[in-house]
Every structure is written in C-alpha cells, then in structure tokens.
ZAMARGU-4260 file (C-alpha; in steps of 0.2 Angstrom, whole numbers, plus 5000, padded with zeros to 4 digits):
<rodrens>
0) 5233/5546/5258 | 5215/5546/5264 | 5205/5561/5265 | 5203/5557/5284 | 5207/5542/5297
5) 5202/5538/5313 | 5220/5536/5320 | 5215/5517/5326 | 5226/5508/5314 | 5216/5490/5311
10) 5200/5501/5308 | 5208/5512/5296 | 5217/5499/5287 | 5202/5488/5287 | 5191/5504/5277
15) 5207/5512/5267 | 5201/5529/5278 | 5186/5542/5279 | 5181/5553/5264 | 5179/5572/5264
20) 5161/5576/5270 | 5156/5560/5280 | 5144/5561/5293 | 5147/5547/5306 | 5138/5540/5322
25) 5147/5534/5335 | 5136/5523/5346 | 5138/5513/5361 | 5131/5508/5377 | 5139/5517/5396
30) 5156/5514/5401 | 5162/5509/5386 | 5174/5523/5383 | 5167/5532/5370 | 5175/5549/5377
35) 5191/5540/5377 | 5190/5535/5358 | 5182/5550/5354 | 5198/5560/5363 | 5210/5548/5352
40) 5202/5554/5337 | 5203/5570/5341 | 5221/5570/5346 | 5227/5559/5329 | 5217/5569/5316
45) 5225/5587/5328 | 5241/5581/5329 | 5245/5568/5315 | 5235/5575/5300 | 5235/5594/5307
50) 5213/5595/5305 | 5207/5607/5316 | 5196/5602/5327 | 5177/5608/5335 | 5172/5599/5351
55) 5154/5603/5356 | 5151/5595/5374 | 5136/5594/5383 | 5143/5580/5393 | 5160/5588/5401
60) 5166/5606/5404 | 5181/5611/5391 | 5193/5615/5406 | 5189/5596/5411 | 5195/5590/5393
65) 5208/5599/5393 | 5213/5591/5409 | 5213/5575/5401 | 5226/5578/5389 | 5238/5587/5402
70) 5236/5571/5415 | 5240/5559/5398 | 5253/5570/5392 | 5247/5575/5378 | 5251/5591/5369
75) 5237/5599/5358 | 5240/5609/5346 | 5231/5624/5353 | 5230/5633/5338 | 5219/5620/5330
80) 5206/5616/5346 | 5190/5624/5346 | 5179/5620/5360 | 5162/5624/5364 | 5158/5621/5382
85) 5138/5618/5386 | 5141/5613/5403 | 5150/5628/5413 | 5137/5640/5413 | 5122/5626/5418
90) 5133/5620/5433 | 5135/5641/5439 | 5155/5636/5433 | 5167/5654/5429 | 5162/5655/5411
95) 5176/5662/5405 | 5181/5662/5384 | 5195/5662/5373 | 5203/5659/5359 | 5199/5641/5360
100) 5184/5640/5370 | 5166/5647/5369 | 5152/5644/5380 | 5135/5639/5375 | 5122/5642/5389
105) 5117/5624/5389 | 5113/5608/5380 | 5097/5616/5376 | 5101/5632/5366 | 5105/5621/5349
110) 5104/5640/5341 | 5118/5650/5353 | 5129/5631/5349 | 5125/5633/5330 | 5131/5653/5332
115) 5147/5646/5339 | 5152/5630/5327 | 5149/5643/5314 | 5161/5657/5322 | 5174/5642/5323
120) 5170/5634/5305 | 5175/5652/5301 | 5188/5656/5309 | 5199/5640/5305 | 5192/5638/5286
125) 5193/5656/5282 | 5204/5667/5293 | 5217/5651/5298 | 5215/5644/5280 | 5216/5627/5288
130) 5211/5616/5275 | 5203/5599/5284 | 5190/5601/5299 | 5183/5588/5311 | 5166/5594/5320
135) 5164/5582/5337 | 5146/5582/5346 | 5147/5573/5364 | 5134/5568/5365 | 5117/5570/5355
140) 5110/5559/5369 | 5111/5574/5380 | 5103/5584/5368 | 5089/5572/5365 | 5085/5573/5385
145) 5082/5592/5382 | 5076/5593/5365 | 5064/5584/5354 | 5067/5574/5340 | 5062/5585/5328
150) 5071/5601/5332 | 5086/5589/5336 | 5085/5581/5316 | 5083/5601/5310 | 5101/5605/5319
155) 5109/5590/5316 | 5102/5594/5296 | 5111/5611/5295 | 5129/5605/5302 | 5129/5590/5292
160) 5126/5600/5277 | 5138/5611/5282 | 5150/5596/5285 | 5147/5590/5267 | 5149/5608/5260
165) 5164/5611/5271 | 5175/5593/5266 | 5174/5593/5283 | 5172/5576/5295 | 5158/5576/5306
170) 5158/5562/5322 | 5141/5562/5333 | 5140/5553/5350 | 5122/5543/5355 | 5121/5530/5370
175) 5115/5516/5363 | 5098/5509/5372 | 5094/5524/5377 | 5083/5532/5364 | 5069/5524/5357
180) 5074/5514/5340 | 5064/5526/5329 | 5073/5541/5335 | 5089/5533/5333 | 5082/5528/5313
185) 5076/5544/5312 | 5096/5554/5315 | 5104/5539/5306 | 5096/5546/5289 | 5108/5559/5290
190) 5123/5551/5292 | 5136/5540/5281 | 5140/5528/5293 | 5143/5520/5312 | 5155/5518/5322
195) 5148/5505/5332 | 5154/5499/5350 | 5146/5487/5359 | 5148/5475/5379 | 5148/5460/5381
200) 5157/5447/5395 | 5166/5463/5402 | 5174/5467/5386 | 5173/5480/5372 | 5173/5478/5353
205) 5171/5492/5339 | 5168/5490/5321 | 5165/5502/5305 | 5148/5504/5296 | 5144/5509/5281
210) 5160/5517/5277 | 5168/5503/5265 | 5158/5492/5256 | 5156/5481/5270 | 5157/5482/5288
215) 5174/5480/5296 | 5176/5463/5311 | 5171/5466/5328 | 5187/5470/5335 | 5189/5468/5357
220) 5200/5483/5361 | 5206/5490/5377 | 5208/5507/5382 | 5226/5510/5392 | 5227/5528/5394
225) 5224/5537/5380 | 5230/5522/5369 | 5216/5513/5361 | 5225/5497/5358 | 5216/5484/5348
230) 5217/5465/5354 | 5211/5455/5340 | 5198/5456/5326 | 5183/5440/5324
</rodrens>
C-alpha cells in the first residue's frame, strides 16, 4: 500500500499513490470545484487511511466546512480534523476554539497560522501518536492577495520542510490565472508536483504532475455531491 493516495481511484491507480513527504499544488481556474476535490481528499485520507488532517482556510469559515460534510452526510472522524479558521475573525464572526478548530486573525498573519499548524502538527504527531499527517492550505491565492511573494515563499519553505521532516503530505490550493507566471514558478520550486484541473467547453479535467515518472491523461470528471466520479481518461 502507498504511503498516501488521493482517494480518486483512476488517478491513484494511474501514479501507484503519494510518497511520505510530498509537497503538491493543486491548481485550477474558478468554479472548478477545487474545494470540492480538496474536501474528498480530505475525507478518504480521514476516513479510509485514518491520516489526521490540518485544514488551513482563508477562503471559508471552519463552521462553514463542517457544514459541508453534515449536508453530504458525511461523518469525520473528529478526533483526527484540525482546522485553522482565518476567516471568522476578519468577518466580526464568534471566534470561538476547540479541540478541532483554532482561529488565525486573518489571511495575513502567516506567523499566528504557522503558531497553529505547529500546535496541531504537535498534538497529533506527538501527544495522539498519529502516524500519517496531511497539511491542506485553501488557498495561497488568498494569501498571495495580502502578502508578497517573498514572505509568501519564506512560509510556504518552513511547512514544506516541515512536511518532508514530518512524512507528512502537504496539498496547497492557487487559482490558476490569477498570479503572474513568475510567482506561480517561483512557489512551484517548492513542491513535488501538481495536481492540475483545468475548463474547457463547460467541462472539468484533472491530471497528476510530477508524481510518477510521467504525467497521468487528462481525465473529464464530474463532481455529484461529494463524489468525484471520473468519466473517461484521453
């Protein structure tokens, strides 16, 4: 069995699965349902493979998230969820936290998010003994609108480190089209690989990069619910 897997079976099958330490991009244009994959990775490497899992957002608050997963009926395993909400507090939300959420005072304080990965990376790896740990960023692309490259790369340099260290799995969220090429360049130095969506004709296709020794097909794929159901590879 692979270290860890994305839970869409043609794409796991296609790269026989993630190593321990990867870095990964996932980019893709608006209304692509990024969150959506990003949710269905989260749940399958939760539930399936029993990783805990770190969601950063700067997109969506963590009640919000939650949300999703009650209206799909999906159960998380609570115990496993770490969420660190960057969007309450900014909104004048009740920022309230847990055991499973912390709040971040915005998008822009990369410092007070870093303080609470690490709390989380600590207490699943160390005080949970929990063995295989996914860290999700939704989205850098919000970051990037508050931050500058630079002080963007120097985070993301820490936490992929950390991600490496760790035997962790790391996924990171950027609109496509919405960066200048060179800062997109720039971030993808520090990753192992893509996974890649892109539009076209009113439909959806995803592929793997960088992962396997070649790229995986475009696959078109679908999103019904919280299923991510693949519809043919080209």
């Amino acid at each position: 069995m692979s270290d860890y897997a994305i839970g869409i079976k043609e794409l796991d099958d296609a790269i026989g699965g993630i190593r321990k330490g990867s870095n990964i991009m996932l980019i893709g244009p608006p209304m692509s349902g990024k969150e959506a994959i990003l949710n269905y990775i989260m749940y399958h490497g939760a539930v399936e493979n029993e990783n805990a899992v770190i969601t950063v957002t700067t997109r969506e608050s963590a009640a919000h998230i939650l949300d999703w997963f009650k209206e799909n009926m999906l159960n998380l395993p609570m115990e496993r969820i770490g969420i660190i909400d960057c969007v309450t507090k900014t909104l004048g939300g009740a920022a309230i936290e847990n055991e499973n959420i912390k709040i971040a005072s915005s998008p822009v304080d990369l410092t007070g998010i870093g303080v609470k990965i690490s709390q989380f990376f600590e207490e699943f790896f160390m005080k949970k003994n929990t063995q295989k740990i996914q860290l999700h960023i939704n989205s850098l692309s919000t970051i990037l609108m508050y931050s500058n490259i630079q002080t963007v790369f120097r985070f993301l340099h820490v936490f992929t480190g950390r991600i490496k260290a760790a035997s962790a799995l790391g996924i990171y969220v950027i609109e496509s089209g919405m960066h200048d090429e060179q800062a997109v360049a720039t971030l993808k130095q520090l990753f192992d690989g893509m996974i890649e969506i892109k539009s076209e004709e009113d439909k959806n296709f995803i592929r793997v990069v960088g992962i396997s020794q070649k790229p995986t097909p475009w696959f078109e794929y679908e999103i019904q619910g919280y299923n991510i159901k693949i519809i043919r590879g080209n």
